[in-house]
PDB file of N, CA, C and O in Angstrom:
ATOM      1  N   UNK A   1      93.521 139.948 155.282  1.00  0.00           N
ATOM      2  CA  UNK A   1      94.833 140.119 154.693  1.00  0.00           C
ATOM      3  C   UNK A   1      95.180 138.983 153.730  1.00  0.00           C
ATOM      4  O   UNK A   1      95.915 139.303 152.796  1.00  0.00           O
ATOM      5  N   UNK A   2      94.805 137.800 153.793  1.00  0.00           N
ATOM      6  CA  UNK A   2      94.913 136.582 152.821  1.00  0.00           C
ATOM      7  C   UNK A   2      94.513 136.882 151.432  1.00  0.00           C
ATOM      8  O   UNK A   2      95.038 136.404 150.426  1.00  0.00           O
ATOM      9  N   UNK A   3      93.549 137.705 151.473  1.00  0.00           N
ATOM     10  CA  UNK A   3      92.925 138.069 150.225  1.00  0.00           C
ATOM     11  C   UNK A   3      94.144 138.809 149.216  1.00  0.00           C
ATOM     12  O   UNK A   3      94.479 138.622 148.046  1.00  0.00           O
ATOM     13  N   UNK A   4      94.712 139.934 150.531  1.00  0.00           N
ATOM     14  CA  UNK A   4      95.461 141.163 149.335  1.00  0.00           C
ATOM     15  C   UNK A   4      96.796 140.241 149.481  1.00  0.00           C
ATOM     16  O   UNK A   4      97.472 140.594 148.515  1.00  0.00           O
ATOM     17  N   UNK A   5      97.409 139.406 150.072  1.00  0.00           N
ATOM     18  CA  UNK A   5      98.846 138.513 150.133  1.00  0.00           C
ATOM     19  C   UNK A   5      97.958 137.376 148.361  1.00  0.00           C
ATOM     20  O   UNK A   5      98.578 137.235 147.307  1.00  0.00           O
ATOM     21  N   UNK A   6      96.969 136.985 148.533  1.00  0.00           N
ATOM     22  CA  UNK A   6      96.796 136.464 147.056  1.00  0.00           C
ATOM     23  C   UNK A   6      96.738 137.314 145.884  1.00  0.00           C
ATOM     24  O   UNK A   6      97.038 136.969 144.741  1.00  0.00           O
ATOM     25  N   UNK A   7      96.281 138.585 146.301  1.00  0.00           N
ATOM     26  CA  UNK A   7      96.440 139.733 145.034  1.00  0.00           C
ATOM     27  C   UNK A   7      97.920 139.633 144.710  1.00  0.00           C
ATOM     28  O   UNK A   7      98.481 139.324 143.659  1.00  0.00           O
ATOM     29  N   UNK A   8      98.503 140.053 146.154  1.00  0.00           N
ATOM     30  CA  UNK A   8     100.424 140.252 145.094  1.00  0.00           C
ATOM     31  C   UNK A   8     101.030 138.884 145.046  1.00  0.00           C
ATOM     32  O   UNK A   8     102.230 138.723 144.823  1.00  0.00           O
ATOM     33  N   UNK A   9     100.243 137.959 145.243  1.00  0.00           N
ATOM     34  CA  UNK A   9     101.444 136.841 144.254  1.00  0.00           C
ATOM     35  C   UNK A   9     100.611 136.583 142.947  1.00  0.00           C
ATOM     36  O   UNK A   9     101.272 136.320 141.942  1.00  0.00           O
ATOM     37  N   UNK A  10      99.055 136.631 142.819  1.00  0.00           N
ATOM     38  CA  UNK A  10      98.847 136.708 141.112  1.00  0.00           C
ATOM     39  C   UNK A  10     100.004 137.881 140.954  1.00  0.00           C
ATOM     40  O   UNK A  10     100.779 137.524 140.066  1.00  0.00           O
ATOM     41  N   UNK A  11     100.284 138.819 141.363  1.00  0.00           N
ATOM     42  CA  UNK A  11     100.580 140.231 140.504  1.00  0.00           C
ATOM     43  C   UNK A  11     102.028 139.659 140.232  1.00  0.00           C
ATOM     44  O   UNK A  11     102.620 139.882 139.175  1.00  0.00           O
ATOM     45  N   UNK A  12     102.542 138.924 141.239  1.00  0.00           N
ATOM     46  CA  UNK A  12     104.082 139.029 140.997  1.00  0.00           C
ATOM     47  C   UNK A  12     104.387 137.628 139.730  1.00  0.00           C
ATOM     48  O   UNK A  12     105.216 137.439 138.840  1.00  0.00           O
ATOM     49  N   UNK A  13     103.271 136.920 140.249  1.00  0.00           N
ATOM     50  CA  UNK A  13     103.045 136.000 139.148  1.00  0.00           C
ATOM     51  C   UNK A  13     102.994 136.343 137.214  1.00  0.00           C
ATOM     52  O   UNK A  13     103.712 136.016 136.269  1.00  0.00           O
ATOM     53  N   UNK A  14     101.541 137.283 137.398  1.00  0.00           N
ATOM     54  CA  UNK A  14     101.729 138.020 136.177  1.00  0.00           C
ATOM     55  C   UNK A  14     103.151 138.977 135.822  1.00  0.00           C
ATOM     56  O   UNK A  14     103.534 139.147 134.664  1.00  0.00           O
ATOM     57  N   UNK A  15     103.588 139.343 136.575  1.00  0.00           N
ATOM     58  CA  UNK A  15     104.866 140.254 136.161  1.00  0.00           C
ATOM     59  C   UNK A  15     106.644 138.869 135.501  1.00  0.00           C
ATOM     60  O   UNK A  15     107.571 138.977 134.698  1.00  0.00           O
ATOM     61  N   UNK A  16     106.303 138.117 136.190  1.00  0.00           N
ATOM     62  CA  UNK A  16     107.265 137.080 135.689  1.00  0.00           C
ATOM     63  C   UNK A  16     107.122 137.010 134.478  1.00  0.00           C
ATOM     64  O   UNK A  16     107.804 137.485 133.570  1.00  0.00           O
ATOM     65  N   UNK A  17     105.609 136.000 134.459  1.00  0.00           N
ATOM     66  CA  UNK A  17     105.465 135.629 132.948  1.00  0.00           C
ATOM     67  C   UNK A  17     105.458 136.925 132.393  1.00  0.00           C
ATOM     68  O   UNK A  17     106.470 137.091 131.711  1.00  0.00           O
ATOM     69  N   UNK A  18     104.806 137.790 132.414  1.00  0.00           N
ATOM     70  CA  UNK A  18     105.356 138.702 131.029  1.00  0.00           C
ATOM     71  C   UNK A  18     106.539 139.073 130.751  1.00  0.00           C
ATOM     72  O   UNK A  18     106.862 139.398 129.609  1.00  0.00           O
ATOM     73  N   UNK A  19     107.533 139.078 131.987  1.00  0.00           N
ATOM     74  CA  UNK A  19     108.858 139.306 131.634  1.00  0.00           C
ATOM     75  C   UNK A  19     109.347 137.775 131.259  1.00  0.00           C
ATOM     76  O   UNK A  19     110.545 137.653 130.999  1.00  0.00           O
ATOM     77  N   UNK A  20     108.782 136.972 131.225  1.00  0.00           N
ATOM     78  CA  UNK A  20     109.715 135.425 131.147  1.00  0.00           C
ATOM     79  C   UNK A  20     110.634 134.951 131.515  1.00  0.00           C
ATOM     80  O   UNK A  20     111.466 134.399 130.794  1.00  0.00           O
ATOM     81  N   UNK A  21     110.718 135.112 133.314  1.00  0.00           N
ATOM     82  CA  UNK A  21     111.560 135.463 133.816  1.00  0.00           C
ATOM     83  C   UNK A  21     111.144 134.044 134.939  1.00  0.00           C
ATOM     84  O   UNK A  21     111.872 133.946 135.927  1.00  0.00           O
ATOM     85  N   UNK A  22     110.287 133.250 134.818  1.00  0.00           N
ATOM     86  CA  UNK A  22     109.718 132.277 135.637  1.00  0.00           C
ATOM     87  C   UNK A  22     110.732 130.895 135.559  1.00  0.00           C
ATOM     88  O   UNK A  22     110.747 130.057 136.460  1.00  0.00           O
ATOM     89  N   UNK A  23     111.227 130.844 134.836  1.00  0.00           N
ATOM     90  CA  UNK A  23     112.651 129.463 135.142  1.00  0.00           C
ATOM     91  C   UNK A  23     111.585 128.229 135.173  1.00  0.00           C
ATOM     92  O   UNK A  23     110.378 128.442 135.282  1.00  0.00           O
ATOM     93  N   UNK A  24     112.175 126.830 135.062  1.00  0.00           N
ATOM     94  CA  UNK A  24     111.304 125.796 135.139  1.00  0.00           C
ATOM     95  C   UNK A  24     110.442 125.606 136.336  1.00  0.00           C
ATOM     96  O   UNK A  24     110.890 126.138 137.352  1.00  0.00           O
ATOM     97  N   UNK A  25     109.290 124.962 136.463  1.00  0.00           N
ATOM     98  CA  UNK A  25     108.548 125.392 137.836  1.00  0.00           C
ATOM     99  C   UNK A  25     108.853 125.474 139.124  1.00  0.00           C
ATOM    100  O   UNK A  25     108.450 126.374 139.861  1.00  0.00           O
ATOM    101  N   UNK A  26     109.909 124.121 139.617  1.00  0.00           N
ATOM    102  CA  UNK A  26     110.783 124.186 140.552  1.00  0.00           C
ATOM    103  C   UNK A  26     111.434 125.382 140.823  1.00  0.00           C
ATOM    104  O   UNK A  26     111.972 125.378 141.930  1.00  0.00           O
ATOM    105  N   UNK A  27     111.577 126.493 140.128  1.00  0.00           N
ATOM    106  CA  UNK A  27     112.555 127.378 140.264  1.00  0.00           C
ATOM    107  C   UNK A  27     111.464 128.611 140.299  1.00  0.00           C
ATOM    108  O   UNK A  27     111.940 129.612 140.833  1.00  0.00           O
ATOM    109  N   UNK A  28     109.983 128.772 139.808  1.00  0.00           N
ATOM    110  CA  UNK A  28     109.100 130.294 139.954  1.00  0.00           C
ATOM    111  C   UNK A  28     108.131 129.607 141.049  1.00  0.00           C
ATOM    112  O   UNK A  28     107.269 130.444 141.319  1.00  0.00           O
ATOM    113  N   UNK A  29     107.891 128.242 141.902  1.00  0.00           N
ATOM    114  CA  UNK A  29     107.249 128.223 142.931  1.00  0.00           C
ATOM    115  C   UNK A  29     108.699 129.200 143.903  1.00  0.00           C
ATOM    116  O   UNK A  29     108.379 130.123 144.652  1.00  0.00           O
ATOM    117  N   UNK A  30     110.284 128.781 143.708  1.00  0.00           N
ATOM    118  CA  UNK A  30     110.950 129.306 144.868  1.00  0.00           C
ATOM    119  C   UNK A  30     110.476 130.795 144.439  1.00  0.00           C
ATOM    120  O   UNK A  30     109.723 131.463 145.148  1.00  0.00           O
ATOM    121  N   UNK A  31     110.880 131.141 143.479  1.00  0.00           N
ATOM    122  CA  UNK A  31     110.470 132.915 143.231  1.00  0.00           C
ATOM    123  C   UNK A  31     109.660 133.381 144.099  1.00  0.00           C
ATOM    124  O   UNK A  31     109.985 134.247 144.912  1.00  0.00           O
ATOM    125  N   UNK A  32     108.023 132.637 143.992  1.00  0.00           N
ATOM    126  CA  UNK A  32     107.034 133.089 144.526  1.00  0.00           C
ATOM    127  C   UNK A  32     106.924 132.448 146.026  1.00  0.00           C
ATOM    128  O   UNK A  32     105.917 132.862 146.599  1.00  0.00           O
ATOM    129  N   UNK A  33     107.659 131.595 146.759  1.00  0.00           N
ATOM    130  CA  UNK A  33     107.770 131.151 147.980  1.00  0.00           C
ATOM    131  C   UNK A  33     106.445 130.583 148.084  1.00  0.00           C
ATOM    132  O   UNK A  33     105.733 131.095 148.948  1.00  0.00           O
ATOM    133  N   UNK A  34     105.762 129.277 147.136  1.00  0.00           N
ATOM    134  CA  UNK A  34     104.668 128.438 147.560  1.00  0.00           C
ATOM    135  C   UNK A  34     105.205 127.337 147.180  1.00  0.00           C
ATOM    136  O   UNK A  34     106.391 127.041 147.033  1.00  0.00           O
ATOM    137  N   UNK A  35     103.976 126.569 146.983  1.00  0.00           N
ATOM    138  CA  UNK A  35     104.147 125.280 146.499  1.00  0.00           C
ATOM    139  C   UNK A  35     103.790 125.037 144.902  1.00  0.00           C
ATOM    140  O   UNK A  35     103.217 125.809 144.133  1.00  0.00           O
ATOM    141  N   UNK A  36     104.281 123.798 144.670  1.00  0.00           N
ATOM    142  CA  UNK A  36     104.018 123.662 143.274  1.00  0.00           C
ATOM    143  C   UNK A  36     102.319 123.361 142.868  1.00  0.00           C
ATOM    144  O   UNK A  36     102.040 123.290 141.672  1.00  0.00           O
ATOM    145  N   UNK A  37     101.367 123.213 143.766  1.00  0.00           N
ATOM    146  CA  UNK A  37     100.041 122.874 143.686  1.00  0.00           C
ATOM    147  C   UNK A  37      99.670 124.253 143.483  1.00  0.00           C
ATOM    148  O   UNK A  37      99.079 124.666 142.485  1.00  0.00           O
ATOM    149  N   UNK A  38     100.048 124.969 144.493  1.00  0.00           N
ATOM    150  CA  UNK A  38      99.559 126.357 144.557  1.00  0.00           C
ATOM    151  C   UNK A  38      99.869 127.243 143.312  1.00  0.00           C
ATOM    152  O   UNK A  38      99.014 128.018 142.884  1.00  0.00           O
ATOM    153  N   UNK A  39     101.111 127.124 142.725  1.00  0.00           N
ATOM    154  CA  UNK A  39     101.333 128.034 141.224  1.00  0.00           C
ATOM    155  C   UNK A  39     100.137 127.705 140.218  1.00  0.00           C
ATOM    156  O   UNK A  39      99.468 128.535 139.601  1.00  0.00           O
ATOM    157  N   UNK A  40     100.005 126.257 140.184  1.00  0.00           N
ATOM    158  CA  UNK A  40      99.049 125.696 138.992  1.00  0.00           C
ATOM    159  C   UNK A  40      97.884 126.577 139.343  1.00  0.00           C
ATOM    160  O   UNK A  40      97.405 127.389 138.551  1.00  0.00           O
ATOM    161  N   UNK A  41      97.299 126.314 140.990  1.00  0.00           N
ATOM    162  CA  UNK A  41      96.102 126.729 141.157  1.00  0.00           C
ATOM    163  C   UNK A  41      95.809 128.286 140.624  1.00  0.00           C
ATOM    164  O   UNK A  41      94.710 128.608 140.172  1.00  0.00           O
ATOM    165  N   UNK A  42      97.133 129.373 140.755  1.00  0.00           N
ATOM    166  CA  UNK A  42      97.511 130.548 140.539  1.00  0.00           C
ATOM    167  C   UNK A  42      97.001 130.554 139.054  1.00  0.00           C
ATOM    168  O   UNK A  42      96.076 131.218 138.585  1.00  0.00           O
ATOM    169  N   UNK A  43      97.827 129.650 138.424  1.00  0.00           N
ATOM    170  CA  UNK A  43      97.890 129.811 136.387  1.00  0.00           C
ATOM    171  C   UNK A  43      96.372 129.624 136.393  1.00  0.00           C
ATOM    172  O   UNK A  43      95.749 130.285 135.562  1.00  0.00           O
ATOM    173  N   UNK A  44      95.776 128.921 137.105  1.00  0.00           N
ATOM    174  CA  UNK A  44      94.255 128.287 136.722  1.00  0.00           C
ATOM    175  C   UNK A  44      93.410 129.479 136.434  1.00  0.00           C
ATOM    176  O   UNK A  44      92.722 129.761 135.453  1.00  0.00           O
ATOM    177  N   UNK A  45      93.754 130.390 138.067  1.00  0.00           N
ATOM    178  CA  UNK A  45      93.219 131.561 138.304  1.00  0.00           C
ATOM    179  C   UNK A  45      93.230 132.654 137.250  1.00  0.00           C
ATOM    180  O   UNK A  45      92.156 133.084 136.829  1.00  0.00           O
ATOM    181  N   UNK A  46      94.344 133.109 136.818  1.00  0.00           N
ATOM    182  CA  UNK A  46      94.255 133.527 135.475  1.00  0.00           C
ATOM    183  C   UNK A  46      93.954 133.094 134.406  1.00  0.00           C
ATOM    184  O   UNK A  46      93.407 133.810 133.567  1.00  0.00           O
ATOM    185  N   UNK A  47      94.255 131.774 134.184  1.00  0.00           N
ATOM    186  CA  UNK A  47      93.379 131.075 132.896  1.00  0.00           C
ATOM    187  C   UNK A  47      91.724 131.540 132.906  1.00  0.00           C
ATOM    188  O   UNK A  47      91.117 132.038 131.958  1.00  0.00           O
ATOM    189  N   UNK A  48      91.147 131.203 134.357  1.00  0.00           N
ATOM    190  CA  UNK A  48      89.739 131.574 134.352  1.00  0.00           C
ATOM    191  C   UNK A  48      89.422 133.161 134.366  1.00  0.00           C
ATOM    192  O   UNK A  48      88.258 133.493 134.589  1.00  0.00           O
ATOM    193  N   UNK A  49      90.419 134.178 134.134  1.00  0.00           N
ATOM    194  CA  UNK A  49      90.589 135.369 133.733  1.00  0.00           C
ATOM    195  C   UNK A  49      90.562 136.011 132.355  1.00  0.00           C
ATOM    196  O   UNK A  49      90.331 137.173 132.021  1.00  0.00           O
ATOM    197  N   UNK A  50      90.901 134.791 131.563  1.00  0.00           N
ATOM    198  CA  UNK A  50      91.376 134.901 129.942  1.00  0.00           C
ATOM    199  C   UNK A  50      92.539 134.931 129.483  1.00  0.00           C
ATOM    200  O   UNK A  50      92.774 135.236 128.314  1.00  0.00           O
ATOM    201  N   UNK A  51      93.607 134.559 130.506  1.00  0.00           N
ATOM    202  CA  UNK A  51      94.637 134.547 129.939  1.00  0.00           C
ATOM    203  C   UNK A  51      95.150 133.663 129.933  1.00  0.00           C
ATOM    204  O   UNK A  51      95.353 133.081 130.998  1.00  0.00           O
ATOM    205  N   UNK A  52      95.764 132.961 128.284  1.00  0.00           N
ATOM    206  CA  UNK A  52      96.366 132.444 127.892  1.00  0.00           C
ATOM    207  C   UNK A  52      97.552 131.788 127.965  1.00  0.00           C
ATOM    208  O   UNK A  52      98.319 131.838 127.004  1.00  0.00           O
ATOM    209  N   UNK A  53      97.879 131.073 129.122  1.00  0.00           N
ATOM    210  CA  UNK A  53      99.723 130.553 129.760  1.00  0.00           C
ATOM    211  C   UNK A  53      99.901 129.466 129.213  1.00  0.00           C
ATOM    212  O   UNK A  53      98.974 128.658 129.150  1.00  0.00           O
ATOM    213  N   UNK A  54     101.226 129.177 128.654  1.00  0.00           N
ATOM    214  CA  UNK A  54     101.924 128.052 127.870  1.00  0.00           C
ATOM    215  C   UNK A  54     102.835 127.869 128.822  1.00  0.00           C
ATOM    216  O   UNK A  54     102.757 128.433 129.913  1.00  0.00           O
ATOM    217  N   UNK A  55     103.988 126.885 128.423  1.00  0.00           N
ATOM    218  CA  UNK A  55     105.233 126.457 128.843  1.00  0.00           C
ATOM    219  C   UNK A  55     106.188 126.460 127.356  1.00  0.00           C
ATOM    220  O   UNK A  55     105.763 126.122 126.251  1.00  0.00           O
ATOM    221  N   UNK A  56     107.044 126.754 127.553  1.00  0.00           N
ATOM    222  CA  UNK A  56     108.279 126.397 126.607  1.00  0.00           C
ATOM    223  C   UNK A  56     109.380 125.451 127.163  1.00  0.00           C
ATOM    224  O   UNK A  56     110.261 125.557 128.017  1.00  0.00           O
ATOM    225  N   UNK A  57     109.188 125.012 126.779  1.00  0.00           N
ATOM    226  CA  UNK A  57     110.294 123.375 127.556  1.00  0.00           C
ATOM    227  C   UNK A  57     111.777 123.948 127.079  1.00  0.00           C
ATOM    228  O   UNK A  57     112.678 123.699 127.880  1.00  0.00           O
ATOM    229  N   UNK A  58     112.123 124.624 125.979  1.00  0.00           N
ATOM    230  CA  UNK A  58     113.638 125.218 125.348  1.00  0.00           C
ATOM    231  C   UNK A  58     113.776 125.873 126.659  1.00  0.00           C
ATOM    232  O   UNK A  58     114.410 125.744 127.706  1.00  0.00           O
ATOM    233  N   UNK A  59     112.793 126.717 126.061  1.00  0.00           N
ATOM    234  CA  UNK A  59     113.395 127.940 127.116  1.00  0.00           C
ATOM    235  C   UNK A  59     113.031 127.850 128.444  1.00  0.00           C
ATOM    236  O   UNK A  59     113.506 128.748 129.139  1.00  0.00           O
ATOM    237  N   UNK A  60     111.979 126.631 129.302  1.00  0.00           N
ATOM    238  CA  UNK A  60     111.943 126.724 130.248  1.00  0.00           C
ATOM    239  C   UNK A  60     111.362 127.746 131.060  1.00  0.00           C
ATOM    240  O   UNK A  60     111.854 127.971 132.166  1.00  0.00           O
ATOM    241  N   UNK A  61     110.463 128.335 130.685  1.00  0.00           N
ATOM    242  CA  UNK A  61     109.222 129.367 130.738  1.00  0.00           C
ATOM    243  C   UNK A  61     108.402 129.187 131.005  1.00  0.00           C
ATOM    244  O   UNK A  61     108.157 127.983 130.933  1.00  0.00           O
ATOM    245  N   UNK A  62     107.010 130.231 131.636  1.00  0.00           N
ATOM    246  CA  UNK A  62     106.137 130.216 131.413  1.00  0.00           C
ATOM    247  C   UNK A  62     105.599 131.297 130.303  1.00  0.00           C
ATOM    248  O   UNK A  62     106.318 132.290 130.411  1.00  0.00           O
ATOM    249  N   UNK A  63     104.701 131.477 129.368  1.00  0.00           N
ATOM    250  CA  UNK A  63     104.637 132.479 129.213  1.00  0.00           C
ATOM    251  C   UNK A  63     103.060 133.230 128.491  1.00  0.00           C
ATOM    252  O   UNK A  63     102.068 132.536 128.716  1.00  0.00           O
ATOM    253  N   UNK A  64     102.848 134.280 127.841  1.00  0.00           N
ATOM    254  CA  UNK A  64     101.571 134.377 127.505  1.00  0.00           C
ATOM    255  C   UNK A  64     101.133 134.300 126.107  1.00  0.00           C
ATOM    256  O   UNK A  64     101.805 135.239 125.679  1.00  0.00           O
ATOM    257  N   UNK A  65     100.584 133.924 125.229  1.00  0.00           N
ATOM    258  CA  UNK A  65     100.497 133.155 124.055  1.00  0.00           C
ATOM    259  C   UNK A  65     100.160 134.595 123.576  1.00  0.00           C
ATOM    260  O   UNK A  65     100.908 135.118 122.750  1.00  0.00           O
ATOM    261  N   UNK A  66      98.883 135.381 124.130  1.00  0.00           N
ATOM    262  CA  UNK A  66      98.279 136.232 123.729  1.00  0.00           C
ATOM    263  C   UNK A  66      98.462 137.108 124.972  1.00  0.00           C
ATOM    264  O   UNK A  66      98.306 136.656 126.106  1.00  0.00           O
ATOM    265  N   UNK A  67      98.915 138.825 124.629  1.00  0.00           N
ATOM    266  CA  UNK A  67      98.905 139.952 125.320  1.00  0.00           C
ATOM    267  C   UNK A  67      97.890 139.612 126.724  1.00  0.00           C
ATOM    268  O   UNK A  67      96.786 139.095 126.553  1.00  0.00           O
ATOM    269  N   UNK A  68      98.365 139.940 128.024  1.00  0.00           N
ATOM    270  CA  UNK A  68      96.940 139.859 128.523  1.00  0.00           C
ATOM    271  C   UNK A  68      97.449 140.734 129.915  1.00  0.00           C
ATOM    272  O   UNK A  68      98.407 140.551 130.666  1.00  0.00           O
ATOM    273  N   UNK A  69      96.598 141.542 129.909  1.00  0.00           N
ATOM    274  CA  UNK A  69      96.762 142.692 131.708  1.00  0.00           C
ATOM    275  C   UNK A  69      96.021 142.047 132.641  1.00  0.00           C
ATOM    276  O   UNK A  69      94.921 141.566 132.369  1.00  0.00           O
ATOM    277  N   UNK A  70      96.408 142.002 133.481  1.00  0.00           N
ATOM    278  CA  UNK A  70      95.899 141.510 135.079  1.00  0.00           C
ATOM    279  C   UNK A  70      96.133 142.822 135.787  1.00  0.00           C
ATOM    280  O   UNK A  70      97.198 143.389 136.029  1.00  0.00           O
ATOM    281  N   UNK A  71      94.804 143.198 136.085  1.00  0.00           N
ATOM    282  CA  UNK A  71      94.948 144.578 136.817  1.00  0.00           C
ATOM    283  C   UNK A  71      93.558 144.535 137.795  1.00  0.00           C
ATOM    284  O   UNK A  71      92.411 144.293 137.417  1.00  0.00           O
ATOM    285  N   UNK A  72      94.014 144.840 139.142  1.00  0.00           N
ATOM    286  CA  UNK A  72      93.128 144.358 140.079  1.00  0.00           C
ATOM    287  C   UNK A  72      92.603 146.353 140.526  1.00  0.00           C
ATOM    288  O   UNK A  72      93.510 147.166 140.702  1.00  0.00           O
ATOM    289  N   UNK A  73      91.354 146.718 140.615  1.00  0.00           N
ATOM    290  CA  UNK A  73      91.355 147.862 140.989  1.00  0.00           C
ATOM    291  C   UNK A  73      90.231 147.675 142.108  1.00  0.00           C
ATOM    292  O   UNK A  73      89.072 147.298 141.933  1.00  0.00           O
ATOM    293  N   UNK A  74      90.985 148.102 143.536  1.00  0.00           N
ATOM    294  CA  UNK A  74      90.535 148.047 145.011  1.00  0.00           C
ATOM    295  C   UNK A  74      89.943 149.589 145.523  1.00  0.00           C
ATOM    296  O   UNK A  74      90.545 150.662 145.482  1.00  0.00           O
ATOM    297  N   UNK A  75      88.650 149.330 145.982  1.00  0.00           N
ATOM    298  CA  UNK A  75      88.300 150.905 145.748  1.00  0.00           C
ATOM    299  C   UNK A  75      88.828 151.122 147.609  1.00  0.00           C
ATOM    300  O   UNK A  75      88.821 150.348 148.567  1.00  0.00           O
ATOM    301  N   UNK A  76      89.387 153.085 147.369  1.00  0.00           N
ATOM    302  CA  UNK A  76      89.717 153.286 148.571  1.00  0.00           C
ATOM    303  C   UNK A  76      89.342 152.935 150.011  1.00  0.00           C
ATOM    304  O   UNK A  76      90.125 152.658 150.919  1.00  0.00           O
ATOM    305  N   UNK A  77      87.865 153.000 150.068  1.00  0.00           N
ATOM    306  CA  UNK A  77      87.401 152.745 151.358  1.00  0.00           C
ATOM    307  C   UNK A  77      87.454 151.413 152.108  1.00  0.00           C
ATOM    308  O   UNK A  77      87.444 151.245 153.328  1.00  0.00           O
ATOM    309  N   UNK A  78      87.530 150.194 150.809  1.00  0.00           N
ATOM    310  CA  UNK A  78      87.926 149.196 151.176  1.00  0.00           C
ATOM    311  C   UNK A  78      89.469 148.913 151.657  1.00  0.00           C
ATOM    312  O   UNK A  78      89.896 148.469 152.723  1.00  0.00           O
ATOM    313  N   UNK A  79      90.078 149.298 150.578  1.00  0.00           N
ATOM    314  CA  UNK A  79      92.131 148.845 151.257  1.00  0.00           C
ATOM    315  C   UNK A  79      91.953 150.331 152.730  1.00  0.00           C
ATOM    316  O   UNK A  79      92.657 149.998 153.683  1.00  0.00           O
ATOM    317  N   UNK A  80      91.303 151.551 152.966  1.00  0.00           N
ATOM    318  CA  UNK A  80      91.391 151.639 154.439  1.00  0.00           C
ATOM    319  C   UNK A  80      90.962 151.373 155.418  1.00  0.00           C
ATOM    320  O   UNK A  80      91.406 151.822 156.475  1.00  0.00           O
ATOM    321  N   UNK A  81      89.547 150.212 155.294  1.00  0.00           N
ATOM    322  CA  UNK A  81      88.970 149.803 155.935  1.00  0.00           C
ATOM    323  C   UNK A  81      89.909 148.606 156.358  1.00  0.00           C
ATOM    324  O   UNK A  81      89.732 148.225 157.515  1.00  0.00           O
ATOM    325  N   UNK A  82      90.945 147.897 155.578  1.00  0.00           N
ATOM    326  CA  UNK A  82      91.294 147.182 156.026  1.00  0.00           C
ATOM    327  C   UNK A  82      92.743 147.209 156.489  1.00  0.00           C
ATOM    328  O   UNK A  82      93.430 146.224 156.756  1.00  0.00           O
ATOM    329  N   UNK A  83      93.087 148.440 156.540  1.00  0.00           N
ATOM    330  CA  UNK A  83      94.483 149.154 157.075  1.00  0.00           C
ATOM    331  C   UNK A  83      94.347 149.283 158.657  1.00  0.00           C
ATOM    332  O   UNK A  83      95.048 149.077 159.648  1.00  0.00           O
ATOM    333  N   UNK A  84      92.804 149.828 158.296  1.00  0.00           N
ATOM    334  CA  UNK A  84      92.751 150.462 160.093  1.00  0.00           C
ATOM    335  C   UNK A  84      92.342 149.152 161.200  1.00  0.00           C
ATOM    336  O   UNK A  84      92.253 149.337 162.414  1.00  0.00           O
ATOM    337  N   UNK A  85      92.113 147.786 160.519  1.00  0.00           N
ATOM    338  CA  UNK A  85      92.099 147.296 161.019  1.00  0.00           C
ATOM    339  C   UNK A  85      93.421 146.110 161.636  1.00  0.00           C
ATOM    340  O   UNK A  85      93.347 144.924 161.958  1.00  0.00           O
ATOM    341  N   UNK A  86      94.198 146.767 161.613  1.00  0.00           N
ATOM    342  CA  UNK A  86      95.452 146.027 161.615  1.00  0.00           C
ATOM    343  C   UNK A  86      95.606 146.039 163.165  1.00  0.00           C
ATOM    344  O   UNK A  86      96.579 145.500 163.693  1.00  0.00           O
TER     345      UNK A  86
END
């Protein structure tokens, strides 16, 4: 389960920044309920994805320089293999 709880905070991660909705970092670690080590490690994670994350100090953002989708595709037998094991 650690695995798919790290899928939806990249996801909720990626959904901020594209909306630019992440506030200065103090304020999108509370969003995402971690720590501030852990967001960087997050941005890293997508950096080593190809995507492109800045900061805007005005606006106090994070955001994406260049278009970029984060789309994770889990094939069925796996997310019920790991349903039924709950």
């Amino acid at each position: 389960m650690k695995f798919i709880k790290q899928l939806e905070c990249l996801q909720r991660l990626d959904h901020l920044i594209k909306n630019k909705c992440t506030g200065a970092p103090e304020n999108f670690v509370k969003k995402l309920g971690i720590s501030r080590s852990h967001l960087y490690r997050l941005i890293e994670t997508l950096k080593d994805y190809g995507a492109e994350i800045s900061y805007n100090r005005e606006q106090q953002c994070f955001y994406y320089k260049k278009p970029f989708i984060f789309k994770v595709l889990i094939p069925d037998t796996i997310l019920s293999y790991t349903l039924i094991q709950k």
